[in-house]
ZAPAVEX-29209 format. One line per field, with one value per residue: residue in one letter; residue number from 1; x, y, z of N, C-alpha, C, CB in turn. Coordinates in pm, whole numbers. Atoms other than C-alpha are relative to their C-alpha. Glycine has a CB too. Layout:
<sites>
code [a  ...]
pos [NUM  ...]
neast [X  ...]
nnorth [Y  ...]
nup [Z  ...]
caeast [X  ...]
canorth [Y  ...]
caup [Z  ...]
ceast [X  ...]
cnorth [Y  ...]
cup [Z  ...]
cbeast [X  ...]
cbnorth [Y  ...]
cbup [Z  ...]
</sites>
This chain:
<sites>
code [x  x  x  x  x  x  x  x  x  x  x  x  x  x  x  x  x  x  x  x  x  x  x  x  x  x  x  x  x  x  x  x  x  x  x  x  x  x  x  x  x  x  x  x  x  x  x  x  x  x  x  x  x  x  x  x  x  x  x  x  x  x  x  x  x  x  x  x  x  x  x  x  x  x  x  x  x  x  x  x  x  x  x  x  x  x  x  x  x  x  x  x  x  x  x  x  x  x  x  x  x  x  x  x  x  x  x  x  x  x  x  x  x  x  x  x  x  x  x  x  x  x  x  x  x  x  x  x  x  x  x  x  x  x  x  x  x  x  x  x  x  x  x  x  x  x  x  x  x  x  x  x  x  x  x  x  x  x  x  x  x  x  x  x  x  x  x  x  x  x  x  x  x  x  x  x  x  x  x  x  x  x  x  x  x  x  x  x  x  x  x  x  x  x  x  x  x  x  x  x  x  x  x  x  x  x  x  x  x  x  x  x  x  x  x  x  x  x  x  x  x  x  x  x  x  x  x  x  x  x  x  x  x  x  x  x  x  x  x  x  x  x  x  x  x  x  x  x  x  x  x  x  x  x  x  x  x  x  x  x  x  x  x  x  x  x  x  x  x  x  x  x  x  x  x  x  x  x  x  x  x  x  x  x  x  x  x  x  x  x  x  x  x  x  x  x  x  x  x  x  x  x  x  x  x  x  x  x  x  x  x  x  x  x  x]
pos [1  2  3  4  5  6  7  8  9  10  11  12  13  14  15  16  17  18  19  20  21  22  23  24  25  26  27  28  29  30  31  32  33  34  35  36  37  38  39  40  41  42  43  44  45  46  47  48  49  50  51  52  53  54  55  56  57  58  59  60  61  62  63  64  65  66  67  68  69  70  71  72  73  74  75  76  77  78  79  80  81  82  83  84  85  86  87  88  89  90  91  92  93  94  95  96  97  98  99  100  101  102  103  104  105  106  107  108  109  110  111  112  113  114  115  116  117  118  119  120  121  122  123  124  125  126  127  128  129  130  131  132  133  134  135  136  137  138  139  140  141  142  143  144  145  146  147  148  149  150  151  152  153  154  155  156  157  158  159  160  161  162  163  164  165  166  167  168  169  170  171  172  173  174  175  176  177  178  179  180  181  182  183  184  185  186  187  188  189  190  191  192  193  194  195  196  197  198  199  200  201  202  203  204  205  206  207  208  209  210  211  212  213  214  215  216  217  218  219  220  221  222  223  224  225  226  227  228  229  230  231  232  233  234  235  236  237  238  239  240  241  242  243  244  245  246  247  248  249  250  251  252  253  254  255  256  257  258  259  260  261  262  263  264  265  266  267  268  269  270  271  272  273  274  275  276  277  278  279  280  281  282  283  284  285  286  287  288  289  290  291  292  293  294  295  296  297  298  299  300  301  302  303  304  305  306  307  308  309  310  311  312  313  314  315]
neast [-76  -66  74  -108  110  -155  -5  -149  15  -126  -84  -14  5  -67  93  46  121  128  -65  -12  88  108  -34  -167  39  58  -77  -152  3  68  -118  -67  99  -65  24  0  -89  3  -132  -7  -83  23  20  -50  29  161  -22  -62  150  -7  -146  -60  -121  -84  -47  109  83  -118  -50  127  -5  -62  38  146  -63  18  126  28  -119  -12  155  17  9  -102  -39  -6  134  30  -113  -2  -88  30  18  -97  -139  83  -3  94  131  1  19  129  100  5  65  158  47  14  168  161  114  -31  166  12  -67  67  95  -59  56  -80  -37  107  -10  -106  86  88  -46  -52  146  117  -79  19  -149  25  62  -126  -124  -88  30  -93  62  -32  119  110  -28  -42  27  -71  -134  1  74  -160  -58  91  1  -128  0  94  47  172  86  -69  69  -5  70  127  -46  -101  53  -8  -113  -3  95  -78  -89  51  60  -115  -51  31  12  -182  -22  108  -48  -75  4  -30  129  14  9  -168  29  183  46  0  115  -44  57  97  12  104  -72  -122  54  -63  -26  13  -145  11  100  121  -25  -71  -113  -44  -101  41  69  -94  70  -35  -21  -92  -45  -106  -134  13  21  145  17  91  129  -38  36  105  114  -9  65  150  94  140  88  -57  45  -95  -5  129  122  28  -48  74  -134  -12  -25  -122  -76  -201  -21  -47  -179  14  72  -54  -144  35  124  165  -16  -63  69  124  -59  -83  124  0  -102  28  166  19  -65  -149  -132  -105  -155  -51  26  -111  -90  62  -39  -157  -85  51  -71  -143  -2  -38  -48  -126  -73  -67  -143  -136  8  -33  -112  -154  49  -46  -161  -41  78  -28  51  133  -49  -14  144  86  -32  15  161  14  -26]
nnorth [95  155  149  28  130  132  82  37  82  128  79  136  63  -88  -76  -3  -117  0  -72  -144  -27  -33  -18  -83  -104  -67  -78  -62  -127  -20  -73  -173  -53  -115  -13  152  52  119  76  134  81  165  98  130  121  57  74  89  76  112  52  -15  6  -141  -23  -83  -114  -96  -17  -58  -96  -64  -10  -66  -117  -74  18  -106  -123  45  -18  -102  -41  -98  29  -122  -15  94  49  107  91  144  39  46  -118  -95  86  -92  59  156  -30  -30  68  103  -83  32  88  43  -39  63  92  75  14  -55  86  127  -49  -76  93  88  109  104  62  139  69  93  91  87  105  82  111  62  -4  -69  -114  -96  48  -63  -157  -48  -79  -125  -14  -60  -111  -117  -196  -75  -64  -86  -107  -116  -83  -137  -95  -52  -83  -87  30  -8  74  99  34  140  63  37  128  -29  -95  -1  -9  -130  -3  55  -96  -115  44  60  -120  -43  57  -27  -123  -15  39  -63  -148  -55  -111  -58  99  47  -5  10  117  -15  85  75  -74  82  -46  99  46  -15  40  96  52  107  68  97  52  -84  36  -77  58  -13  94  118  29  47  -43  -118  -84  -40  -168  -41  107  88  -65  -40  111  124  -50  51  135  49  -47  47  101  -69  88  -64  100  56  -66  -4  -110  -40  60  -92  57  -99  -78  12  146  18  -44  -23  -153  -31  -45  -114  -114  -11  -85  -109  -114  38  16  96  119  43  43  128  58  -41  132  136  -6  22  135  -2  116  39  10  -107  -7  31  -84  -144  -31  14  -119  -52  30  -44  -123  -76  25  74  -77  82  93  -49  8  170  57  -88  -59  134  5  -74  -2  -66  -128  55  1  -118  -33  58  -20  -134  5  38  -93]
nup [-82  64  -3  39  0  -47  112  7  131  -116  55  55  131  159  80  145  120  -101  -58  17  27  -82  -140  36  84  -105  -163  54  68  -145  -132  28  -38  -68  -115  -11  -73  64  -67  32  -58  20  -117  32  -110  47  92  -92  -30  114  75  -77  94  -18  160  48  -20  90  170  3  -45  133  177  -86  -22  136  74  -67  40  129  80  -1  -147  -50  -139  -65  -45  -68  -72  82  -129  -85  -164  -90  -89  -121  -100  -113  51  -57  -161  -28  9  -101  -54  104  -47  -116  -29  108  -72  122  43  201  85  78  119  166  83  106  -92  18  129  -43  -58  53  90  -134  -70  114  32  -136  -81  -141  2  39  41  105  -24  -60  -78  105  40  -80  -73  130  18  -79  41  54  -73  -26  149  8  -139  -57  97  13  121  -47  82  19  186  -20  40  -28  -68  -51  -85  -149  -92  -72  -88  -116  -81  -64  -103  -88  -74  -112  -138  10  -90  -153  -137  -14  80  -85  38  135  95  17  193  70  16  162  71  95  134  113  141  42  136  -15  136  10  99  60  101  125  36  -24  -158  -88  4  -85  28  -69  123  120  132  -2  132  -110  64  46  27  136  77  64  53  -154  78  181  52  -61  46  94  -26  -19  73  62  67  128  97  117  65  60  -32  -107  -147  -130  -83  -172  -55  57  -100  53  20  -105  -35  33  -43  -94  38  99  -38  -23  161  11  -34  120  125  41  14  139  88  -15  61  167  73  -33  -23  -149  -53  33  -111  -78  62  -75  -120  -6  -13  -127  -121  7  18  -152  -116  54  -62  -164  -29  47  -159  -63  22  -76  -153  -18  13  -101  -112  -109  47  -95  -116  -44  13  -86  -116  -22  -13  -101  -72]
caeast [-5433  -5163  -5294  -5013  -5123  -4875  -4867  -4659  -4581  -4462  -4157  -4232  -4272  -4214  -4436  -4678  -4935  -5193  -4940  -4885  -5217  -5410  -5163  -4800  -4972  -5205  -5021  -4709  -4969  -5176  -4819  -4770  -5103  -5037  -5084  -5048  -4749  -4675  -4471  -4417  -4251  -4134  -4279  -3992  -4099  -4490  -4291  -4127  -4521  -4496  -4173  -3905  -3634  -3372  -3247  -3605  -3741  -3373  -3381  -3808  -3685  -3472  -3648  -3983  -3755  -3660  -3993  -4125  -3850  -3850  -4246  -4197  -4188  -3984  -3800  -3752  -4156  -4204  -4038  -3971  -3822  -3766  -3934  -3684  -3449  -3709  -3599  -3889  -4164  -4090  -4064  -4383  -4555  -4455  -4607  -4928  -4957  -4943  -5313  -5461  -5722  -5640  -6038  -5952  -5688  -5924  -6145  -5897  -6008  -5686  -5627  -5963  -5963  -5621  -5844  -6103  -5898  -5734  -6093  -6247  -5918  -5963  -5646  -5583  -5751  -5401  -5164  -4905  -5021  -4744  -4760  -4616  -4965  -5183  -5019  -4988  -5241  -5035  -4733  -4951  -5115  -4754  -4660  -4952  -4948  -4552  -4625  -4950  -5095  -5428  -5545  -5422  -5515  -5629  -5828  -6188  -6017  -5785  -6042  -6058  -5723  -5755  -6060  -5801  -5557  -5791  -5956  -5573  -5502  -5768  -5697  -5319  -5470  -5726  -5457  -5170  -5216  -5266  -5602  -5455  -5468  -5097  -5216  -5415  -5693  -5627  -5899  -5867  -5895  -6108  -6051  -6404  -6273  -5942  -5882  -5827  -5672  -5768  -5454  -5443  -5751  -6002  -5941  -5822  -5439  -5267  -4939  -5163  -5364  -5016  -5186  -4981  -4852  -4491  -4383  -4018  -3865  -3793  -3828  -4026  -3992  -4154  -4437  -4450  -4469  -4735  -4977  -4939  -5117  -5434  -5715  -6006  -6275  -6260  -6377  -6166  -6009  -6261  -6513  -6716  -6568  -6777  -6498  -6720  -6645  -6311  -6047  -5734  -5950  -5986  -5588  -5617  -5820  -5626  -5305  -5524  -5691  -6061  -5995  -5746  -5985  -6274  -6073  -5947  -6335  -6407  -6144  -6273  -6630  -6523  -6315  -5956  -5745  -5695  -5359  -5318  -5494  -5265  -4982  -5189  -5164  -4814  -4687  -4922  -4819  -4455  -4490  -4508  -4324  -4026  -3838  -3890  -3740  -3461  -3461  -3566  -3278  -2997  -3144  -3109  -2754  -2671  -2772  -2568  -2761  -3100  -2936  -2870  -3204  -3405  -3128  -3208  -3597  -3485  -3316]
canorth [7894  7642  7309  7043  6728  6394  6157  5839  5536  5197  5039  4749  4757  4991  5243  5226  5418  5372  5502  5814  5910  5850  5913  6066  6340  6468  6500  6684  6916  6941  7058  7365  7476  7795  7795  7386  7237  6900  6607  6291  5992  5646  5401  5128  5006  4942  4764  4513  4398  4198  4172  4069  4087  4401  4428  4480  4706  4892  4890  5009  5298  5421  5361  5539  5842  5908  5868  6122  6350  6278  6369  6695  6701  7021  6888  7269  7287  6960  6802  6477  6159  5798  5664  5511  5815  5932  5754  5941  5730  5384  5580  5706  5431  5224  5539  5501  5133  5164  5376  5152  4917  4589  4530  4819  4628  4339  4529  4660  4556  4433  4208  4047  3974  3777  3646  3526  3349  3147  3046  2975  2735  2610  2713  2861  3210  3367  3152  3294  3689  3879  4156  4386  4327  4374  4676  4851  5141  5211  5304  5473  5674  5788  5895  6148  6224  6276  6560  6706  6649  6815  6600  6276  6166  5795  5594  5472  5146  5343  5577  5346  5393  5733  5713  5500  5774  6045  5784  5668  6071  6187  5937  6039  6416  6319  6130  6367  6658  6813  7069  7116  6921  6760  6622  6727  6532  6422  6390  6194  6335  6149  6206  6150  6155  6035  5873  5496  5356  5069  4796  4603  4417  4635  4543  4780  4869  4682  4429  4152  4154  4143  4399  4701  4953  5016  5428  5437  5121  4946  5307  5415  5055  4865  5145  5088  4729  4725  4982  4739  4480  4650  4474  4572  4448  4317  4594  4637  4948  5140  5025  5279  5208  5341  5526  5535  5207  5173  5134  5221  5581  5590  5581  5870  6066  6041  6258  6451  6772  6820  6914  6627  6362  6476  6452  6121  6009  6165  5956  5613  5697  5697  5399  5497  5171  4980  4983  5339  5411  5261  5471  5768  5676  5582  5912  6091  5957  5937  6292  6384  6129  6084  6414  6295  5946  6117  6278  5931  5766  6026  6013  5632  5674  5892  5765  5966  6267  6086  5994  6350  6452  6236  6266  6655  6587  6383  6646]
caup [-1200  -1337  -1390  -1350  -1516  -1522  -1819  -1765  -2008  -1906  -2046  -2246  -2587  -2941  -3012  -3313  -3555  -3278  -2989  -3144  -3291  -2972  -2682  -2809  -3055  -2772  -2485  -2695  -2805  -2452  -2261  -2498  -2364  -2194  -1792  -1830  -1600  -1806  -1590  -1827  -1704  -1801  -1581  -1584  -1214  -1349  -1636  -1367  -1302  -1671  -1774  -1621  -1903  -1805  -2144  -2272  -2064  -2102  -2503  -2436  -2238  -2514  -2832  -2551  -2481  -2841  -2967  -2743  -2803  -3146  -3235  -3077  -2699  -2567  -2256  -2158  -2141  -1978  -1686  -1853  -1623  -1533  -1275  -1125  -1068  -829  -538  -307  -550  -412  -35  -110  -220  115  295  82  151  534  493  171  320  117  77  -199  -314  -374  -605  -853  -1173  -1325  -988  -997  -1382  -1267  -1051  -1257  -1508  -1220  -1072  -1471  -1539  -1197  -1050  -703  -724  -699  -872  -1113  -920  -772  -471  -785  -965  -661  -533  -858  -797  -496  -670  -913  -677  -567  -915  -914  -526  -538  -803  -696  -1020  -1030  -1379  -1503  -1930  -1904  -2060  -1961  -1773  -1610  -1398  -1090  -1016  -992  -768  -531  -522  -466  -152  -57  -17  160  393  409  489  744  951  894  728  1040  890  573  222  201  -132  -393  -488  -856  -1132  -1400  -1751  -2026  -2410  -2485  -2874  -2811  -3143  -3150  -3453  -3634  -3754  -4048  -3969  -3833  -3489  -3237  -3319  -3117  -3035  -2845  -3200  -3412  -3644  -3581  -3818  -3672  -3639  -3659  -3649  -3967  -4123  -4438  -4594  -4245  -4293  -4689  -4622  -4343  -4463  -4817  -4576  -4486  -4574  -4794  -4950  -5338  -5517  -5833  -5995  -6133  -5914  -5678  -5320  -5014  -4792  -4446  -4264  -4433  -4185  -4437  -4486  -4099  -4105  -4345  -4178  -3887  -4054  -4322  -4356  -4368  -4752  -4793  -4629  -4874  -5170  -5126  -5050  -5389  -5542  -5400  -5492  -5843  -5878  -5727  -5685  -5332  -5371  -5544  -5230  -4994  -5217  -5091  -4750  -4738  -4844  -4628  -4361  -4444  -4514  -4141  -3977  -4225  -4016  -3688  -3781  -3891  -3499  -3368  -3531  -3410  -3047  -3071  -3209  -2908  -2603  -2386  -2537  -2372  -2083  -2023  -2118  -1846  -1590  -1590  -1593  -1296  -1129]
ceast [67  -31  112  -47  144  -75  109  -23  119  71  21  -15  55  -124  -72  -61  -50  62  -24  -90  -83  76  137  -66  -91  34  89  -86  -102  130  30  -107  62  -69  -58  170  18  110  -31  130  70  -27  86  -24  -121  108  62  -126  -28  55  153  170  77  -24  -120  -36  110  -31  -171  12  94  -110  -144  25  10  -95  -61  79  -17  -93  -32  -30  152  27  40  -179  -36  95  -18  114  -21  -45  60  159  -49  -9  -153  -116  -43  -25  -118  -154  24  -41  -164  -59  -57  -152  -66  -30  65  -125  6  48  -59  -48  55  -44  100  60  -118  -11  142  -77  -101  30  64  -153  -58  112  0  166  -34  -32  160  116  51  -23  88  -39  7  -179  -111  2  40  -91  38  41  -87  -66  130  30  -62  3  115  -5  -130  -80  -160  -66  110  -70  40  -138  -99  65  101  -98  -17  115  35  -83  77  67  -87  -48  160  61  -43  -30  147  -40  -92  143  151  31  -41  -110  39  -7  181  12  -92  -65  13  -126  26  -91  -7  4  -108  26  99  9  89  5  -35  151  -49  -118  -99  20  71  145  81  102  -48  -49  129  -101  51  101  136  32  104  89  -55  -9  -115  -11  -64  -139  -90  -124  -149  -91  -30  -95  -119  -68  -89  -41  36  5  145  63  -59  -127  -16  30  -100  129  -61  23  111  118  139  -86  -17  121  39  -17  66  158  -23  -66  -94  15  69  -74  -67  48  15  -155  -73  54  -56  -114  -2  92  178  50  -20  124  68  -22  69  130  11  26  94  69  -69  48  141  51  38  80  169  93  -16  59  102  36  -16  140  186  -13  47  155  70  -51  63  -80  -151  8  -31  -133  -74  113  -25  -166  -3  67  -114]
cnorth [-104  -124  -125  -136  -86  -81  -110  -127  -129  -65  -77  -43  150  65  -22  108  39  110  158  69  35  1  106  163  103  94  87  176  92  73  123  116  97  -23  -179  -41  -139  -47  -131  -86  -125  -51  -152  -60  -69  -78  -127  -87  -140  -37  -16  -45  165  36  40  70  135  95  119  115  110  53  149  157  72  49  163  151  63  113  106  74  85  -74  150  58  -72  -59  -218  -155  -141  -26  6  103  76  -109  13  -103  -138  1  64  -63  -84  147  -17  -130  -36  99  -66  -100  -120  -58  132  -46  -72  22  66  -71  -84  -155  -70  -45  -81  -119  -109  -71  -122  -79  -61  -110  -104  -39  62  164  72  -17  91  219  54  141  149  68  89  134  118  156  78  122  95  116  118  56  102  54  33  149  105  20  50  -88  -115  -73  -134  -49  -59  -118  22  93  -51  24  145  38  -74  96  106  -90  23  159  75  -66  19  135  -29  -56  91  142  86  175  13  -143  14  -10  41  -77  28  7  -23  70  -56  61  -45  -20  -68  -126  -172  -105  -146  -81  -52  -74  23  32  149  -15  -38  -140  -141  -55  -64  115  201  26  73  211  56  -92  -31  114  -1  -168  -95  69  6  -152  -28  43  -127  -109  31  -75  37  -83  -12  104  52  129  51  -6  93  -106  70  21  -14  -173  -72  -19  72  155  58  55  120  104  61  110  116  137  -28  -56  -126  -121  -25  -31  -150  -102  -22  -87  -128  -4  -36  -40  22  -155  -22  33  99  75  -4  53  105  34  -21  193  105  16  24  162  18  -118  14  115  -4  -181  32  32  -106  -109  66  -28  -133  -24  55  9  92  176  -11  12  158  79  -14  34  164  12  -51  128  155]
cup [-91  16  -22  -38  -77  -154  49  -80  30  -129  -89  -105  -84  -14  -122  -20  136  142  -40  -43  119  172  -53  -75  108  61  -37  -20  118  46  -73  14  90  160  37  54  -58  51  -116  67  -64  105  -46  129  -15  -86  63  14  -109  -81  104  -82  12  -126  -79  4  0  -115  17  24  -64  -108  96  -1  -107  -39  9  -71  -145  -109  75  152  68  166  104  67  120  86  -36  46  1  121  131  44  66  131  132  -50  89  156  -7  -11  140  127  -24  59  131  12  -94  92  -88  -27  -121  -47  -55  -91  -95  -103  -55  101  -44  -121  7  72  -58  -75  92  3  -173  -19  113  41  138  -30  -37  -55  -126  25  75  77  -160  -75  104  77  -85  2  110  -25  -127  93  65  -125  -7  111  18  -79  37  -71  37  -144  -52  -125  3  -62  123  141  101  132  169  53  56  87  75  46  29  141  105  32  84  89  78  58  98  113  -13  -71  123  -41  -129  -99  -31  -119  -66  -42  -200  -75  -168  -110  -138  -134  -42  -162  -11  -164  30  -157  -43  -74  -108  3  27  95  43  -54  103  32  25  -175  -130  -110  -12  -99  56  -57  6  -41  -121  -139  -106  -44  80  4  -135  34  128  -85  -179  43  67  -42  -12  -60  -150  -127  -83  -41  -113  52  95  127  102  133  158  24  -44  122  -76  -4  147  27  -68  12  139  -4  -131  66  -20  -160  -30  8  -98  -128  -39  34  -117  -94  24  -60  -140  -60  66  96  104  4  -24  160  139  -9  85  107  65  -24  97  103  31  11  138  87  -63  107  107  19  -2  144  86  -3  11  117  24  -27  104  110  131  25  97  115  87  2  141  116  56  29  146  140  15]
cbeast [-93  116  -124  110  -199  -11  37  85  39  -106  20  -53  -177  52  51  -85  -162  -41  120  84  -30  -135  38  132  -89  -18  96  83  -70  -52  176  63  -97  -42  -106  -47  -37  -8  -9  2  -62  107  -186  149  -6  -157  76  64  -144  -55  40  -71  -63  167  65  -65  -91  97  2  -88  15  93  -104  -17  112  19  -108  44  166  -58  -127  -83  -32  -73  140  74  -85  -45  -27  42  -44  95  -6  35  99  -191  158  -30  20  154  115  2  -10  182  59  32  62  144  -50  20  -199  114  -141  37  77  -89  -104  171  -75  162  22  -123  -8  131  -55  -86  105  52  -182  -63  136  -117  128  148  -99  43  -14  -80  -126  102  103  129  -37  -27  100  -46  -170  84  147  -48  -101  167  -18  -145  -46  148  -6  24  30  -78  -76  12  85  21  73  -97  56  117  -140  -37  120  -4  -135  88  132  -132  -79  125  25  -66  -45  108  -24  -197  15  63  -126  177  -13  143  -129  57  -12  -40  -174  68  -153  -12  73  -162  100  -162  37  68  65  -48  106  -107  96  113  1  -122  123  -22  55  -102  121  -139  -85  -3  -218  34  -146  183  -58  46  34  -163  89  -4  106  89  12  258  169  -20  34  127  72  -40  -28  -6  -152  -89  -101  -68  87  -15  -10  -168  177  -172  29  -176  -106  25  29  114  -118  -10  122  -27  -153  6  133  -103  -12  -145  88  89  -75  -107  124  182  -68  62  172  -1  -77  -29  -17  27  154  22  81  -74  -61  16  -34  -125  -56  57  26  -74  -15  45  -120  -163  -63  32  1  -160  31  8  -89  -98  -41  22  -181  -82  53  9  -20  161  -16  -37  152  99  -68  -53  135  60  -90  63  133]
cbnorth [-70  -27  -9  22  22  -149  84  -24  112  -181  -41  -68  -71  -106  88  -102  -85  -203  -51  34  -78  -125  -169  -128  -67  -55  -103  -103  -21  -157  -97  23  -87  165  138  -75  8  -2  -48  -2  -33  -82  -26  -7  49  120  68  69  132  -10  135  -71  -41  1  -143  -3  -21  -93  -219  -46  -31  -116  -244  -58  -12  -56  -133  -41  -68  -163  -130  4  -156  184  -108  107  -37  -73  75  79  41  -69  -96  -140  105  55  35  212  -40  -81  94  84  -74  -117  116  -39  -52  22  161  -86  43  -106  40  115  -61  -71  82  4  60  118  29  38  116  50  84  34  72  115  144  101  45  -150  104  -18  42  49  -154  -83  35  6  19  -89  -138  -90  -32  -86  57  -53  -136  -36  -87  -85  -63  -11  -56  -108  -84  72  -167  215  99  -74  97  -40  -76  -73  -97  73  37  -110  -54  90  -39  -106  55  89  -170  -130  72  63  -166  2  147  -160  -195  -73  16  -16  162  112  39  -138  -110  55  -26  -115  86  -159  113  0  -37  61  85  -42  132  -55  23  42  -129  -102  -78  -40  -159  -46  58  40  30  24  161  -218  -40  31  119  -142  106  72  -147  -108  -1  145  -40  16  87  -70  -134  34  206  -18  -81  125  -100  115  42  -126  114  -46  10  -59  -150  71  45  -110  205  66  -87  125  -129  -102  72  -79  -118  5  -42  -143  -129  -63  116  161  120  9  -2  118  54  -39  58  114  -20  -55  159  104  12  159  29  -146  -103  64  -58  -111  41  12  -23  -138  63  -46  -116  -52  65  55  -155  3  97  2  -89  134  62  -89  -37  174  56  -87  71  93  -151  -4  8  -130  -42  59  -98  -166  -50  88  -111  -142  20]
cbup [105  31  -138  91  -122  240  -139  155  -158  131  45  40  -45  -172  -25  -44  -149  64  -15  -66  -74  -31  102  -172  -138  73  113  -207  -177  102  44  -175  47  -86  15  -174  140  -140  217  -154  95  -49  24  -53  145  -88  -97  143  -35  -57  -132  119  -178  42  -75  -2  149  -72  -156  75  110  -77  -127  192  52  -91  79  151  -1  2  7  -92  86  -2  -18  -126  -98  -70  208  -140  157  16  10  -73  -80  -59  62  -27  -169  -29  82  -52  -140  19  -42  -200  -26  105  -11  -193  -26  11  168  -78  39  49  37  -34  -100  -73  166  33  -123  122  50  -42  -102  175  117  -182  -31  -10  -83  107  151  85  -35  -193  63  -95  189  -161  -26  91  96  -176  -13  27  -63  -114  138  51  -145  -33  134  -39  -138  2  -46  14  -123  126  -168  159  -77  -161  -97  -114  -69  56  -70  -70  -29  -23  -74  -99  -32  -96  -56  -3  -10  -187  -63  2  25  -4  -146  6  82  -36  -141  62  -70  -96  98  -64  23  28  -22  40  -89  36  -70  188  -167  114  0  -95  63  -11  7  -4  30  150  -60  76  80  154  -48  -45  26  117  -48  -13  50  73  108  10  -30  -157  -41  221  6  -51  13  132  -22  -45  62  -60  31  -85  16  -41  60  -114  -13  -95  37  -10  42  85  -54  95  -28  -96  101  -223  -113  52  -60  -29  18  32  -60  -106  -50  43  -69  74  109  -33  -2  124  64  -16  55  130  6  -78  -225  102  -12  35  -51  -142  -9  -8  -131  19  55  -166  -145  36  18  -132  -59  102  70  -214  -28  126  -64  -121  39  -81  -122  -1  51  -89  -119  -26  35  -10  -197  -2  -26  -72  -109  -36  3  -131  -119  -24  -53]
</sites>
């Protein structure tokens, strides 16, 4: 049986290291799975929830599209789309709403953590919260119930929302489905490895932190100059290094082979350089991305080429 499983990716910022390691590299290589149905999306109406700059979430839905494109996603495999040229999403989430309870609403987690920062500053419980926020696993519940989606690849924090849309559908077929299942029920699908990158300072990579490792913009010289800012401990050249608990051989390990990894463990053990080190994982890396910037940075030169892309995903 074909398994059709949805991926979608909101609007609002630039891809990094971290991006493509533990969400872009996956999914590209999940949809060429044989008797796998792969829908990706942009979500630029979720991106309306915390930005409310056009021009950003615009320029996002570009550089987002390329990227994708870019790092090896067949748009002939995958049906590959903006949100927002699915007029049916927005008519299906105001279908959706008239069966959610709003006692589930209350208990989403990302509403009530609005919530609780309000009540600890001692503001009004809901100040600065918009219906966009509180009604957000609506509209995601339409993104997966307009599609049928039998699995949906989400992170740990992401699983109640798919326990909403599976509630908010079989309450959609009890009162009109008329004996049969209208929708299917989704279930959400967990990378228990899924690999999350470390930035520049150990930390999670990630833009809130400022410690990300960018993966096309700024080219090899913006990769160059981040990975250059890694941070390790003091040990000298010449000096045995210990490689586990490293985060720069994490980032290594993340684009090497097995052989490749152990080698370059080998090397630290017995004195190889920080910064020859960082050499190491510069070209590494560069190695595999430098020919899809090259694709990234045509795709961006030619937006009518995109355009055309997603308006056919939308059709």
């Amino acid at each position: 049986m074909t398994q059709r499983v949805l991926t979608g990716i909101t609007t609002t910022g630039t891809p990094h290291l971290g991006n493509y390691v533990g969400a872009i590299r996956p999914a590209i290589a999940a949809s060429r799975t044989p008797d796998v149905e792969s829908f990706l999306f942009l979500a630029d109406y979720h991106a309306l929830i915390k930005c409310d700059d056009p021009s950003r979430i615009e320029r996002s839905r570009q550089q987002l599209a390329a990227t994708w494109l870019a790092a090896g996603l067949d748009p002939e495999r995958v049906t590959f789309y903006r949100q927002s040229d699915i007029p049916e999403i927005p008519e299906l989430t105001w279908l959706l709403t008239c069966v959610t309870a709003k006692g589930q609403m209350n208990r989403a987690h990302a509403y009530k953590a609005s919530v609780d920062v309000n009540v600890a500053a001692g503001e009004d419980a809901d100040a600065g919260i918009n219906m966009g926020l509180y009604c957000y696993p609506i509209l995601m519940a339409a993104d997966i119930l307009m599609f049928n989606a039998h699995q949906v690849p989400v992170g740990r924090d992401q699983i109640q929302h798919i326990e909403m849309a599976r509630d908010v559908a079989q309450r959609f077929n009890h009162l009109y489905g008329g004996g049969r299942e209208f929708f299917v029920l989704p279930e959400a699908a967990i990378e228990p490895d899924m690999a999350l990158l470390p930035g520049l300072d150990g930390r999670k990579m990630s833009k809130s932190y400022d410690n990300v490792i960018p993966l096309f913009e700024g080219g090899a010289k913006a990769l160059k100059e981040a990975i250059a800012r890694i941070v390790t401990d003091s040990k000298l050249p010449g000096e045995p290094k210990e490689p586990e608990g490293a985060h720069l051989v994490t980032l290594f390990d993340a684009f090497a082979t097995p052989e490749q990894a152990a080698a370059f463990r080998t090397e630290l053990r017995a004195g190889l350089a920080w910064g020859e080190a960082k050499q190491r994982l510069f070209e590494l890396i560069d190695g595999q991305l430098a020919p899809m910037r090259a694709r990234y940075e045509t795709l961006m030169a030619q937006p009518a080429e995109l355009e055309a892309i997603l308006l056919a995903g939308a059709a």
